[in-house]
C-alpha positions as a LaTeX table, in Angstrom:
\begin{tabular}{lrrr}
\hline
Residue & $x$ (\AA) & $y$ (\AA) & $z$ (\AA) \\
\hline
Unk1 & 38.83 & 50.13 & $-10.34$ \\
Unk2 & 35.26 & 50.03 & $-11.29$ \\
Unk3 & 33.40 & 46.94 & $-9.23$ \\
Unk4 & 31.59 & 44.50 & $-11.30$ \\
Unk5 & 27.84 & 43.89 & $-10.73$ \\
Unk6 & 25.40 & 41.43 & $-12.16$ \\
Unk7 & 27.38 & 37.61 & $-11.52$ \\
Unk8 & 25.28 & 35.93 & $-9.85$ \\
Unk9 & 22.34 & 35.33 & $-13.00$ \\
Unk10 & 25.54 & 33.85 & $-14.66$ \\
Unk11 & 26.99 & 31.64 & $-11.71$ \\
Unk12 & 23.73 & 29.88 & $-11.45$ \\
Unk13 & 23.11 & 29.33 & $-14.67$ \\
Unk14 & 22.57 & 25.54 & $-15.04$ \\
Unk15 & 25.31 & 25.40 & $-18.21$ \\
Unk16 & 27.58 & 26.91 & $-15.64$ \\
Unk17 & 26.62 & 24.46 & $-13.26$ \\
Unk18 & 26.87 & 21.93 & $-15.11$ \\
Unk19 & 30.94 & 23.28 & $-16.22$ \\
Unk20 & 31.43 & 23.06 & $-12.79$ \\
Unk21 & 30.44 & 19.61 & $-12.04$ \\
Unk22 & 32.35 & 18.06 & $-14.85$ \\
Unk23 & 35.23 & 20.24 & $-13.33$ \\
Unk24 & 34.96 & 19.24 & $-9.59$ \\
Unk25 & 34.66 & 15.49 & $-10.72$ \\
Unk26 & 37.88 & 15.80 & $-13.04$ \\
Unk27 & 39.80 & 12.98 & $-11.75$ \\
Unk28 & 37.83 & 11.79 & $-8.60$ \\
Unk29 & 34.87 & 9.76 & $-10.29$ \\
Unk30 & 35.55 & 6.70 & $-8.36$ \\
Unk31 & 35.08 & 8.75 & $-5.11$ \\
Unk32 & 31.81 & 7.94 & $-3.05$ \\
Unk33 & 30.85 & 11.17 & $-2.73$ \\
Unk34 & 31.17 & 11.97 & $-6.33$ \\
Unk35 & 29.17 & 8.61 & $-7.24$ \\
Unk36 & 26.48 & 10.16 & $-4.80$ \\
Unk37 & 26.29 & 13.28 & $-6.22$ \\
Unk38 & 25.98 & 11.67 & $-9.84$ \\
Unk39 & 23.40 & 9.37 & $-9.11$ \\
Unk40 & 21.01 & 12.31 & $-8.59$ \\
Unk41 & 23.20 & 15.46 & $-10.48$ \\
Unk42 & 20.37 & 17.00 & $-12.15$ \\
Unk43 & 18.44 & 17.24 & $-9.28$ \\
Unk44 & 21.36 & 18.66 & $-6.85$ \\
Unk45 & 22.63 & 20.76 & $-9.38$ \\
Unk46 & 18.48 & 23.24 & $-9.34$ \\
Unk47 & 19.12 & 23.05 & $-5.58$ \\
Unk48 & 22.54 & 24.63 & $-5.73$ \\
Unk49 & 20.94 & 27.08 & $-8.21$ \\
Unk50 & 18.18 & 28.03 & $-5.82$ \\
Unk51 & 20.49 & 28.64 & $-3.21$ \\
Unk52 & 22.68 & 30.73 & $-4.89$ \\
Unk53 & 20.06 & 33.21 & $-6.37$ \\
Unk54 & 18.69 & 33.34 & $-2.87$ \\
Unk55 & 21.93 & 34.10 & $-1.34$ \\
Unk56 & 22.67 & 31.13 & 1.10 \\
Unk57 & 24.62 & 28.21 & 0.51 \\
Unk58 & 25.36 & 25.19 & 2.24 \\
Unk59 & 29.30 & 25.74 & 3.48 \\
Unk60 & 31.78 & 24.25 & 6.04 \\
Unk61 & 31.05 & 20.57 & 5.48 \\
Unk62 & 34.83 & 19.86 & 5.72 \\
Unk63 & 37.13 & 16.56 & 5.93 \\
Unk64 & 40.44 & 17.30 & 7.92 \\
Unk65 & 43.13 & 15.82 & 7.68 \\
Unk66 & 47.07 & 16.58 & 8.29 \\
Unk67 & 50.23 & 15.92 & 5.34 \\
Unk68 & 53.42 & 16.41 & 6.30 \\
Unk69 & 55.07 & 16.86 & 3.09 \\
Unk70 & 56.80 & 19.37 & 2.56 \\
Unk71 & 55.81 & 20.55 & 6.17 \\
Unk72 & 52.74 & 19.63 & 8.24 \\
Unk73 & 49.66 & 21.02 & 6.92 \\
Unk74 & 45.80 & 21.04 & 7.82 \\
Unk75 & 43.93 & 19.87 & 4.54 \\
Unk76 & 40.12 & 21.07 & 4.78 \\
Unk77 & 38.47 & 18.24 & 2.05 \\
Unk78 & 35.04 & 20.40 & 0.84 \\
Unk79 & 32.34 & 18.59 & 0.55 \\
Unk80 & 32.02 & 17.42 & $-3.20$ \\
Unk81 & 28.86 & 19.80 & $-3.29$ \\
Unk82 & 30.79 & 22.13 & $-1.98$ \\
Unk83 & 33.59 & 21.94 & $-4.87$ \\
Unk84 & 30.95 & 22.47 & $-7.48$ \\
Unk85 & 29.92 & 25.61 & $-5.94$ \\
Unk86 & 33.75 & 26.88 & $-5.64$ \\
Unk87 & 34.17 & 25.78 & $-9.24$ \\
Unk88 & 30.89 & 27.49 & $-10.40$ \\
Unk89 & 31.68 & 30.52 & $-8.78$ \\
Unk90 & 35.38 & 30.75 & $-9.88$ \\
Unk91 & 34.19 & 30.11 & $-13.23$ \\
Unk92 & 32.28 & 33.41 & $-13.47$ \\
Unk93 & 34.61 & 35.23 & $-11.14$ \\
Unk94 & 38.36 & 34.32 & $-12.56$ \\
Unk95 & 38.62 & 37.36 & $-14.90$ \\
Unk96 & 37.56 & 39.67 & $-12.10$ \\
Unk97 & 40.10 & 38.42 & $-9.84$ \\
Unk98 & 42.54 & 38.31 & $-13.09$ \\
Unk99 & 42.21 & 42.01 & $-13.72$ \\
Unk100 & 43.97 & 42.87 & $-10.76$ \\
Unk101 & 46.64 & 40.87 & $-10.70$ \\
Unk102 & 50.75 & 42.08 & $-12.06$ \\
Unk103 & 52.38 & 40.40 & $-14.51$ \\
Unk104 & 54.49 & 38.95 & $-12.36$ \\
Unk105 & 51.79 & 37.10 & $-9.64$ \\
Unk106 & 51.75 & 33.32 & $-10.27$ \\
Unk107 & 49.72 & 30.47 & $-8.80$ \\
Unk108 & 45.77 & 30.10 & $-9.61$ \\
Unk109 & 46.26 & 32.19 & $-13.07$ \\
Unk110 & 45.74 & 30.10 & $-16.32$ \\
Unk111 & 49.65 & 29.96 & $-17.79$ \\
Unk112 & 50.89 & 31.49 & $-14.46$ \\
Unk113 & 52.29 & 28.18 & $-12.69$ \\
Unk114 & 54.92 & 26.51 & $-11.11$ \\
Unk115 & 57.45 & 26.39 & $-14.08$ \\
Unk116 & 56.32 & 30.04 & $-15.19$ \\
Unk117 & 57.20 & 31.23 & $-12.19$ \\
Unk118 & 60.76 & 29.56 & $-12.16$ \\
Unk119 & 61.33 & 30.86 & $-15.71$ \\
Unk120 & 60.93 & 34.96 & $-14.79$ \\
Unk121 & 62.84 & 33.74 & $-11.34$ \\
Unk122 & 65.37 & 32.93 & $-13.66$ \\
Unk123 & 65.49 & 35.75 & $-16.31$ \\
Unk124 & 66.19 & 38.23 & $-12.86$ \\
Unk125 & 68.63 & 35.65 & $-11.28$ \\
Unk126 & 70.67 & 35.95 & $-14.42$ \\
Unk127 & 69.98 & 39.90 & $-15.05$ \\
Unk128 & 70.63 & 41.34 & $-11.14$ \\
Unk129 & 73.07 & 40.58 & $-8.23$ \\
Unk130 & 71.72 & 40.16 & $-5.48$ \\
Unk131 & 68.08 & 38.60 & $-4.04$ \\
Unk132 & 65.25 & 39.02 & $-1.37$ \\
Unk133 & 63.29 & 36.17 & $-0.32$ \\
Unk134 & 60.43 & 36.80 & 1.80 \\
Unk135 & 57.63 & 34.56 & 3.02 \\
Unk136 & 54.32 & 35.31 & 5.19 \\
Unk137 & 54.45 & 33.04 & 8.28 \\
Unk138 & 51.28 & 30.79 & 8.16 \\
Unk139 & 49.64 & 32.61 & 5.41 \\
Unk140 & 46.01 & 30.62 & 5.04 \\
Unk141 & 45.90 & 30.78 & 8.83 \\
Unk142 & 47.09 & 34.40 & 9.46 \\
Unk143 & 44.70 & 35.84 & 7.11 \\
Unk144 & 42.37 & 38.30 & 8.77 \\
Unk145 & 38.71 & 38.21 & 7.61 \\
Unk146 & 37.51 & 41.32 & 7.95 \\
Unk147 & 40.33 & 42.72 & 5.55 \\
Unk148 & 40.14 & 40.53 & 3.33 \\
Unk149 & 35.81 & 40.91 & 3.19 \\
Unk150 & 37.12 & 44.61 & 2.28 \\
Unk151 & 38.97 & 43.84 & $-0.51$ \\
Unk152 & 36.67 & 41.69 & $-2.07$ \\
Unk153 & 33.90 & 44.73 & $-1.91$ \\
Unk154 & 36.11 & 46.48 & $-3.41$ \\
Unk155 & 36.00 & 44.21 & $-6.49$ \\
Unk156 & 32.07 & 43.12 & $-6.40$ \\
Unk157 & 28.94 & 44.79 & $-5.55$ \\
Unk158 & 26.68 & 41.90 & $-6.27$ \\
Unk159 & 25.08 & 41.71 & $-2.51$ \\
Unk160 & 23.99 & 38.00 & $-2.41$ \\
Unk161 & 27.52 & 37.54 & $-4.66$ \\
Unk162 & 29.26 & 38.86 & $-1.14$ \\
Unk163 & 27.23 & 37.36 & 0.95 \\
Unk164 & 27.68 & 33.97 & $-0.41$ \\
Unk165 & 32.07 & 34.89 & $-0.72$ \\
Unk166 & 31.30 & 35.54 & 3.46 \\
Unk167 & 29.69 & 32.48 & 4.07 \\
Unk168 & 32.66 & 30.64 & 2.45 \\
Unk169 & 35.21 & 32.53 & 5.09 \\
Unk170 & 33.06 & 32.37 & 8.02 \\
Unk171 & 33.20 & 28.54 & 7.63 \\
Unk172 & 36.37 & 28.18 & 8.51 \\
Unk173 & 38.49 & 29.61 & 11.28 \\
Unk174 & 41.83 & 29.62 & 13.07 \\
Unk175 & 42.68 & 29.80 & 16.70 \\
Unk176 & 41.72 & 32.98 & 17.10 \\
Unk177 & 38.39 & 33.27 & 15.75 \\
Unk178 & 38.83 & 35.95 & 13.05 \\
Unk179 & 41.72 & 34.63 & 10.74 \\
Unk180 & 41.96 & 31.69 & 8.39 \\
Unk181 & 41.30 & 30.16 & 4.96 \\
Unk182 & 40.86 & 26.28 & 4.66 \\
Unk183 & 44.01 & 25.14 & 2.64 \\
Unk184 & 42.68 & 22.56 & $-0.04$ \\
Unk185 & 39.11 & 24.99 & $-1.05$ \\
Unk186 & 39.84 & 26.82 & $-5.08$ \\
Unk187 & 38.19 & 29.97 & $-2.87$ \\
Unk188 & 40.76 & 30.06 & $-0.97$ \\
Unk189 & 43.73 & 29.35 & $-3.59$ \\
Unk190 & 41.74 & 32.52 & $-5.49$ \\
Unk191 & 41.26 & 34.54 & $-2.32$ \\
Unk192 & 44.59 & 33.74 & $-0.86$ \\
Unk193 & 46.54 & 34.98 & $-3.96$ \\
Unk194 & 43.96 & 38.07 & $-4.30$ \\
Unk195 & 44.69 & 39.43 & $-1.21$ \\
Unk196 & 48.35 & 40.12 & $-1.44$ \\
Unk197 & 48.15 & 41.78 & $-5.23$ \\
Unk198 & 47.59 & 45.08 & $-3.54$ \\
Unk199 & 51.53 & 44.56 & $-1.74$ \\
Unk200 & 52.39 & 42.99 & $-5.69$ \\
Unk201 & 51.53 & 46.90 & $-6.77$ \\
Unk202 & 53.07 & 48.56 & $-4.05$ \\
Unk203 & 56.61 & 46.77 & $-4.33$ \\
Unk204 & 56.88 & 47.33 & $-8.42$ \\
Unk205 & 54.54 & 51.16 & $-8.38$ \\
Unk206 & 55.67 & 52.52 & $-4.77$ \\
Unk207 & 58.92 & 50.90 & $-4.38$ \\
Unk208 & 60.09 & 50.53 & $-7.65$ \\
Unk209 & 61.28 & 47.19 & $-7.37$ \\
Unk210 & 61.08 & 45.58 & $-11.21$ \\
Unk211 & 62.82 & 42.65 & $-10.50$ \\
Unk212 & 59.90 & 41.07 & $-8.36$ \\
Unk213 & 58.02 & 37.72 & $-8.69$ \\
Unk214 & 55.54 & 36.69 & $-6.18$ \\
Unk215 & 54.03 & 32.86 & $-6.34$ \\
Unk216 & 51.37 & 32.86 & $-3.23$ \\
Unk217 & 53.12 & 33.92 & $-0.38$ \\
Unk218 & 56.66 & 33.27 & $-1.47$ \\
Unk219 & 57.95 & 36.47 & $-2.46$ \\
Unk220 & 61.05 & 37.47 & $-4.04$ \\
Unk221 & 63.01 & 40.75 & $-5.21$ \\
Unk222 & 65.92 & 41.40 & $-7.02$ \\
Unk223 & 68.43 & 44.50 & $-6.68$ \\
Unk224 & 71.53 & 45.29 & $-7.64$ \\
Unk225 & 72.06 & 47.45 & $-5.09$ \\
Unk226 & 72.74 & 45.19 & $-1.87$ \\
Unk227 & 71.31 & 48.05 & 0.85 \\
Unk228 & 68.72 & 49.78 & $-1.61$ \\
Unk229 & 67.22 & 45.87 & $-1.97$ \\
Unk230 & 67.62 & 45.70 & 2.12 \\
Unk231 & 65.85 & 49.29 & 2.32 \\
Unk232 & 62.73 & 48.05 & $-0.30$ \\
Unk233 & 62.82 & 44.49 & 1.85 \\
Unk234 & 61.96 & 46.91 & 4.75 \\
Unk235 & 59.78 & 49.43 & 3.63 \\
Unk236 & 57.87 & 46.43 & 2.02 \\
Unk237 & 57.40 & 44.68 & 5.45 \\
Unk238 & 56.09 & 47.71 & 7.69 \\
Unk239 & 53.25 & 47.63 & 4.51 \\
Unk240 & 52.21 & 44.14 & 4.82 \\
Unk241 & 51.92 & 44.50 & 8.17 \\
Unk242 & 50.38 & 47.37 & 8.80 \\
Unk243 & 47.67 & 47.35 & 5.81 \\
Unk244 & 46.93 & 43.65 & 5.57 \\
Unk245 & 47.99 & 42.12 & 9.42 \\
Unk246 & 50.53 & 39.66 & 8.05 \\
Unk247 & 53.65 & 38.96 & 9.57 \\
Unk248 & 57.23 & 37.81 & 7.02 \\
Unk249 & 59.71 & 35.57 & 7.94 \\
Unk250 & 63.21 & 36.86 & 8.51 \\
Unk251 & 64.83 & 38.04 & 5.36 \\
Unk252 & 67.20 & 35.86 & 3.04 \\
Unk253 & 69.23 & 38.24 & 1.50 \\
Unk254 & 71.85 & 36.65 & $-0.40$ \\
Unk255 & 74.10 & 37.06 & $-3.95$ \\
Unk256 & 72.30 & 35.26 & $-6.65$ \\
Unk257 & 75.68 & 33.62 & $-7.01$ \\
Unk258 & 75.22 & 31.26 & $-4.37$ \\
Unk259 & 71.92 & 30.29 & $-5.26$ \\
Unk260 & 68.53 & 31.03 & $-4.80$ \\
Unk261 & 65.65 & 28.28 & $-3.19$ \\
Unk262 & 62.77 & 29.01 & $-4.94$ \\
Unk263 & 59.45 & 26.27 & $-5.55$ \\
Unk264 & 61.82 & 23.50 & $-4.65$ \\
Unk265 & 64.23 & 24.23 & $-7.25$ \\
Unk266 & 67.89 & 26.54 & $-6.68$ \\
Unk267 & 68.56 & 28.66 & $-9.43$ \\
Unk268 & 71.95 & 29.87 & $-10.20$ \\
Unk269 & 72.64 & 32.28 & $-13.08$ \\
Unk270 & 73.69 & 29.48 & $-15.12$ \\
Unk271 & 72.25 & 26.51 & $-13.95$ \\
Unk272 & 69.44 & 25.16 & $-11.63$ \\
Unk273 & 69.29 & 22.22 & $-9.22$ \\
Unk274 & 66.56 & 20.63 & $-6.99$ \\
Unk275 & 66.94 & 21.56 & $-3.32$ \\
Unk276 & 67.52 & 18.99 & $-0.34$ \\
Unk277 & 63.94 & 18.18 & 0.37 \\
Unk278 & 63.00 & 17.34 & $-3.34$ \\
Unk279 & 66.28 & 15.34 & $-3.47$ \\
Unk280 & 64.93 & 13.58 & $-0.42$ \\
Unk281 & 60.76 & 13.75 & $-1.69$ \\
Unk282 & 62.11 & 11.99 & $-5.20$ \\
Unk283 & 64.17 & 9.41 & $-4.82$ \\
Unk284 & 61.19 & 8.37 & $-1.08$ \\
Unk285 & 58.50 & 8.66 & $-3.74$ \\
Unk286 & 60.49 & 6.59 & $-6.28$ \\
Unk287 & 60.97 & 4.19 & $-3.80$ \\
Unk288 & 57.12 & 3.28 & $-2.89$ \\
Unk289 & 55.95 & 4.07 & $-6.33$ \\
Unk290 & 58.05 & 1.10 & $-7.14$ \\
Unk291 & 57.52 & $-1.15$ & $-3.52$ \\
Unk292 & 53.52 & $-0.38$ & $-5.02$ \\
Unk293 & 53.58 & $-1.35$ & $-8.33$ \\
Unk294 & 56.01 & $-4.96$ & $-7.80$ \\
Unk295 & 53.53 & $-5.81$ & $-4.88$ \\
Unk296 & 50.64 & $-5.19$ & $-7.05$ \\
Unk297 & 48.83 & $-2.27$ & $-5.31$ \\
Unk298 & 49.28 & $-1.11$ & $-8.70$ \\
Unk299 & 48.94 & $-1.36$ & $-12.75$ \\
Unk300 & 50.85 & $-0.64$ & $-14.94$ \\
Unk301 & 48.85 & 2.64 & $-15.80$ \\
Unk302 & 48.35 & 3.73 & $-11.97$ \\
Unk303 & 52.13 & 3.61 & $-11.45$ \\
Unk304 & 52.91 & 5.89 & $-14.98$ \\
Unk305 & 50.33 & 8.67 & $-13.71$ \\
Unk306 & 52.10 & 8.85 & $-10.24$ \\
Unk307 & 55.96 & 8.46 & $-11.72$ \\
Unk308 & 55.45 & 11.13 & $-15.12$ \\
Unk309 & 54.79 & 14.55 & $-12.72$ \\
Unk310 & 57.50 & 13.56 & $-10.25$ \\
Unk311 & 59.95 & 12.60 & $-13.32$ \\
Unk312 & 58.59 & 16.08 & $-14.90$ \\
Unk313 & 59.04 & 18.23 & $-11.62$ \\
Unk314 & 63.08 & 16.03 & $-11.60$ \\
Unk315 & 63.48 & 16.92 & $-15.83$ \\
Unk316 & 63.15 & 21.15 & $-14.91$ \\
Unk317 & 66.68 & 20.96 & $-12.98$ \\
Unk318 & 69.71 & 19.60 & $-13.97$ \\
Unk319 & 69.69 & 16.29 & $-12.45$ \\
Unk320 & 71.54 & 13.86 & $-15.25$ \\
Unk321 & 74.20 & 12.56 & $-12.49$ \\
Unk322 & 71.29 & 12.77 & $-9.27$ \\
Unk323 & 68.84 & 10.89 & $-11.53$ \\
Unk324 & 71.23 & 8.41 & $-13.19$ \\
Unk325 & 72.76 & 7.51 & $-9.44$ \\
Unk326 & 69.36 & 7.25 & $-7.78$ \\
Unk327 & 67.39 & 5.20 & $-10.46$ \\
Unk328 & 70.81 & 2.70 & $-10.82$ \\
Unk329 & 70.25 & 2.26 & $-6.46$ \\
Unk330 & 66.10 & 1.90 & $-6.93$ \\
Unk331 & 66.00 & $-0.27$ & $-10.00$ \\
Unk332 & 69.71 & $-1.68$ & $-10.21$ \\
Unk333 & 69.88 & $-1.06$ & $-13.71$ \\
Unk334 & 70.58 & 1.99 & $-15.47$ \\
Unk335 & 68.38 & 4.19 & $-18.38$ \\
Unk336 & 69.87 & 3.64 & $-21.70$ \\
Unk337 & 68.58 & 6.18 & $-24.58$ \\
Unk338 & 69.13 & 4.64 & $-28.26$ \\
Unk339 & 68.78 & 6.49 & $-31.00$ \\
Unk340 & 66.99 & 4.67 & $-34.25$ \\
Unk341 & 70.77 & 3.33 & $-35.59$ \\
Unk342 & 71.16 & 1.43 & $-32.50$ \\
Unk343 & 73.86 & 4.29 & $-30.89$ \\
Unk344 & 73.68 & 5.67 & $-27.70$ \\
Unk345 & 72.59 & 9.35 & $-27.73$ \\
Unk346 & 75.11 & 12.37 & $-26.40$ \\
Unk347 & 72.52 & 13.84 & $-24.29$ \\
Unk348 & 71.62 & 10.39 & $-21.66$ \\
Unk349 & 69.11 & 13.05 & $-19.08$ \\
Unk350 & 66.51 & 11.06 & $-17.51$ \\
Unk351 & 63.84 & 10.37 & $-19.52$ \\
Unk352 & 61.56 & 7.25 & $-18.59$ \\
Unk353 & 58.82 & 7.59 & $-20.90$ \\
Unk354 & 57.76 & 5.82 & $-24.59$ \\
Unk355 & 58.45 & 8.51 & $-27.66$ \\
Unk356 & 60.16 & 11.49 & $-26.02$ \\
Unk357 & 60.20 & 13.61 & $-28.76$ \\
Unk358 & 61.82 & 17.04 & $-27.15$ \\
Unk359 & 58.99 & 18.58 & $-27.89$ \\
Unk360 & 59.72 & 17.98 & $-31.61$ \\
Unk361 & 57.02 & 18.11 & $-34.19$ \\
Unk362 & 56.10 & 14.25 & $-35.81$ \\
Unk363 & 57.60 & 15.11 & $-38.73$ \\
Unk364 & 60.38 & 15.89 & $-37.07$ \\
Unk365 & 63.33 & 13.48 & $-38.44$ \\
Unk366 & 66.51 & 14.48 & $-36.64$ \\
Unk367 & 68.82 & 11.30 & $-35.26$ \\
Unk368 & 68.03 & 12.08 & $-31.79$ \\
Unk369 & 64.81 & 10.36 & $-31.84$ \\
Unk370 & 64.44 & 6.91 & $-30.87$ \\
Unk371 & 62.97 & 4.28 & $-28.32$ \\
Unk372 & 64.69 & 3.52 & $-25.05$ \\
Unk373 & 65.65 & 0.36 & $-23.88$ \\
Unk374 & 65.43 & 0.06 & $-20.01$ \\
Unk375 & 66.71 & $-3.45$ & $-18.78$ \\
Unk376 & 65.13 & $-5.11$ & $-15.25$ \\
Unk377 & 66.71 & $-7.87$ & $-14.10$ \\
\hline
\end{tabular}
């Protein structure tokens, strides 16, 4: 593929600049840093230009700190001048890194999410018998530099473009000095999923393996061939570790019968669940979403933006009984849906919000819409 020259006039340009602000400040303008960086935007927003037609940029100021949901992680915080540069450059950079990527890569790729990635899961749990599951063990940590500083001049010949991406990698490091992106950094969601596209080509070109979806570093193929999948599984391995240093984690090779885990989710051909741990991560954020908002930590508004993604993440599986069960222990009352004659509807899932419409048009006027009644004691 052809590289692409001549970014960096367009990165710092100050309308990009300013894109990227607005972006990086996109639900953090109560934040210290961001008030800091506003009081005096115009102003840091020429420096950050200078710097990036010159070729150096100000990197590494990072905040640490360790979550331990799902599993314990090491969140690098950027600096928030730091986020406007990753935004700025990401803006300019995105369909670069977009031309590369299958069909069939999700994560960091406008449309190409969570539930998109469930959805084609789904269409080859359905259409093959049996599944592959791979993962990278400690992918953002295991990543070597110098490979991945190939692959990126591979895609750019802008010199002060790549020096500025090496700056960004150099800042961080693991343990052993040559390995590492800083989980939490766009870069590195951007560079991360980059860097295994060229294994995304060799599993569907090389291997022929159509039934593949890859989201990150959670990998999956289908076969209906139970040793021909085993064989690709294999063969795909001894590639990602001998042309980009990774190491997998033992297969899960299973019949898509008996389910796969995939995103927090198990999909079955003909139905899907939530796994253990989101059980578990539900009903405990439930819980002190609801300890917050009755001790007044929180408004009314905080506690809807915290509750509507978790109830959305709960709504994808088929949770009527878990939800019903869980929200009756929680709240010790139950969700009641009535339709506009007063009648409870057939379908009772678990919807806690004002006008659910199904994704019905307003004009819409079919006897399943209605207001629900929720009674607190």
């Amino acid at each position: 593929m052809k590289r692409v020259g001549n970014l960096i006039e367009k990165i710092a340009d100050i309308d990009n600049l300013r894109l990227a602000f607005w972006k990086a400040k996109r639900g953090k303008s109560d934040s210290s840093s961001v008030v800091q960086f506003q009081a005096h935007w115009n102003e840091q927003l020429l420096v950050l230009r200078e710097q990036l037609l010159l070729g150096k940029v100000v990197v590494g100021r990072y905040h640490y700190f360790v979550i331990y949901d799902p599993k314990k992680r090491k969140i690098c915080a950027a600096d928030f001048g730091e986020r406007v540069l990753h935004n700025a450059l990401m803006n300019i950079c995105h369909d670069v890194f977009e031309r590369v990527q299958i069909y069939d890569s999700y994560a960091s790729r406008q449309g190409k999410g969570t539930y998109a990635a469930l959805r084609r899961a789904l269409v080859f749990t359905k259409k093959y018998r049996w599944f592959l599951k791979l993962d990278v063990r400690k992918y953002f940590e295991s990543i070597p530099h110098i490979i991945l500083k190939q692959q990126l001049n591979r895609l750019f010949k802008d010199k002060k473009l790549l020096s500025i991406f090496d700056q960004i990698i150099d800042s961080y490091t693991s343990i052993d000095c040559a390995t590492g992106l800083p989980i939490g950094n766009l870069t590195s969601q951007y560079f991360a999923n980059h860097y295994l596209a060229v294994a995304d080509h060799y599993a569907q070109e090389q291997l022929g393996c159509f039934g593949y979806v890859r989201y990150m570093d959670d990998m999956v193929l289908w076969h209906n061939d139970k040793e021909k999948l085993l064989q690709i599984g294999r063969l795909f391995d001894y590639f990602v570790k001998d042309k980009l240093g990774l190491t997998l984690k033992p297969f899960c090779l299973h019949n898509c019968q008996q389910g796969l885990p995939f995103l927090g989710y198990i999909l079955y051909p003909n139905k899907t669940i939530l796994g253990a741990r989101s059980r578990i991560r539900f009903i405990r954020n439930l819980k002190t979403y609801k300890n917050k908002l009755q001790k007044g930590e929180w408004t009314q508004g905080d506690y809807q933006r915290h509750v509507l993604p978790l109830l959305a993440f709960a709504e994808w599986a088929d949770i009527t009984r878990f939800s019903q069960k869980n929200h009756r222990k929680i709240y010790k009352t139950r969700i009641i849906a009535v339709g506009r004659t007063g009648r409870c509807l057939e379908q009772r899932r678990f919807y806690c919000r004002v006008a659910y419409r199904n994704n019905n048009t307003p004009d819409n006027r079919n006897n399943n819409i209605g207001f629900r009644v929720v009674f607190v004691p």
